[in-house]
matplotlib code that plots the C-alpha trace (Angstrom):
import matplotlib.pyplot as plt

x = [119.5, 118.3, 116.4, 116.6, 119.5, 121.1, 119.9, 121.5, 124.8, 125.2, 124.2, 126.7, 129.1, 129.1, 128.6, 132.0, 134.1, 133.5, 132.9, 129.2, 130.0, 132.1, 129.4, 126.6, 128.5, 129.4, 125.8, 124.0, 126.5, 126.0, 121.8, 120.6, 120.4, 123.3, 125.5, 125.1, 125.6, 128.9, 130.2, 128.7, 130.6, 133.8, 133.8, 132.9, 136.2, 138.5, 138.8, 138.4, 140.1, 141.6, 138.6, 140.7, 140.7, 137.1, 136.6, 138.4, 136.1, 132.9, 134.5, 134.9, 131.9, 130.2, 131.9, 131.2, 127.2, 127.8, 129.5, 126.2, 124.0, 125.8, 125.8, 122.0, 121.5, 123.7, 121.6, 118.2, 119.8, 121.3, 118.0, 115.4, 118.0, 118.0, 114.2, 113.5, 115.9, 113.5, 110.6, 111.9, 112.6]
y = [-108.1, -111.3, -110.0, -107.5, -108.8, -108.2, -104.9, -103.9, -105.8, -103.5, -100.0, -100.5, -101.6, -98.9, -96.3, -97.4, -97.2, -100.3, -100.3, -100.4, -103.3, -105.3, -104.7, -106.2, -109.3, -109.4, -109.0, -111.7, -114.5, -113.5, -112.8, -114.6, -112.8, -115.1, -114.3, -110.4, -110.1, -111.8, -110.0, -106.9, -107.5, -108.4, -105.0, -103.0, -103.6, -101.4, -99.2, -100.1, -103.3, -104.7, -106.2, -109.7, -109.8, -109.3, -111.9, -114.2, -113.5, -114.2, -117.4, -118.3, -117.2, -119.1, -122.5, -121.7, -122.0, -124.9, -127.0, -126.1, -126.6, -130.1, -130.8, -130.0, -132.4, -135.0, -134.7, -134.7, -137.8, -139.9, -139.1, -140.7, -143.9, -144.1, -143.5, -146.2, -148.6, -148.0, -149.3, -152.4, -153.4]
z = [39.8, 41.1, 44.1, 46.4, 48.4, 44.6, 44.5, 48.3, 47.7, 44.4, 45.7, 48.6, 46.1, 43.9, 46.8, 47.9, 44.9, 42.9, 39.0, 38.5, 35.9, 38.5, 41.0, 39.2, 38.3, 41.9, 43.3, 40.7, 41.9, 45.7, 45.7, 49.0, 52.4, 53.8, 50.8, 50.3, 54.3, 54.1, 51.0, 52.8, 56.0, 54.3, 52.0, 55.3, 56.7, 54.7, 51.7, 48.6, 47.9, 44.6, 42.3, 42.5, 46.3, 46.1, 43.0, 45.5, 48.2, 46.6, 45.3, 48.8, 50.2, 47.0, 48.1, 52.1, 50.6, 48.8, 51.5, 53.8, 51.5, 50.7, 54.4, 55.0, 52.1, 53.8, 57.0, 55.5, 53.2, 56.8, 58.7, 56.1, 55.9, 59.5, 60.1, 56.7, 59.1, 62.7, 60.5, 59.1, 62.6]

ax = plt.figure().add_subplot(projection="3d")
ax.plot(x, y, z, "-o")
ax.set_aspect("equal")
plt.show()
């Protein structure tokens, strides 16, 4: 496990039914607080589901994190421009 966020993800996984192998793959992709909570909150909402619907889940919550993260760099990127612009004035 990549941290303990990992480690919670894959208990709860496994308590509920999933392969322990699926599981870990599972909880070293998704191993930040924002991630596991997601996945967490998503599994908590029914029985066990197929492994693919899961697979496909974590593939979305994956890209959800990459779009913010790109965003926040886009931000941080449009803010030094604009403050690099004030002082050539």
């Amino acid at each position: 496990m990549t941290s303990d966020h990992s480690a919670q993800l894959y208990e709860f996984m496994v308590r509920k039914g999933y392969p322990a192998e699926f599981s870990a793959v599972v909880a070293n992709e998704l191993h930040t607080e924002f991630t596991v909570k997601r996945m967490m909150g998503y599994l908590s909402k029914s029985d066990v589901l197929p492994l693919e619907e899961v697979a496909d889940e974590m593939l979305a919550i994956l890209s959800d994190r990459d779009r913010i993260m790109q965003k926040h760099q886009t931000e941080y990127a449009q803010a030094k421009i604009n403050e690099m612009y004030r002082k050539q004035e």
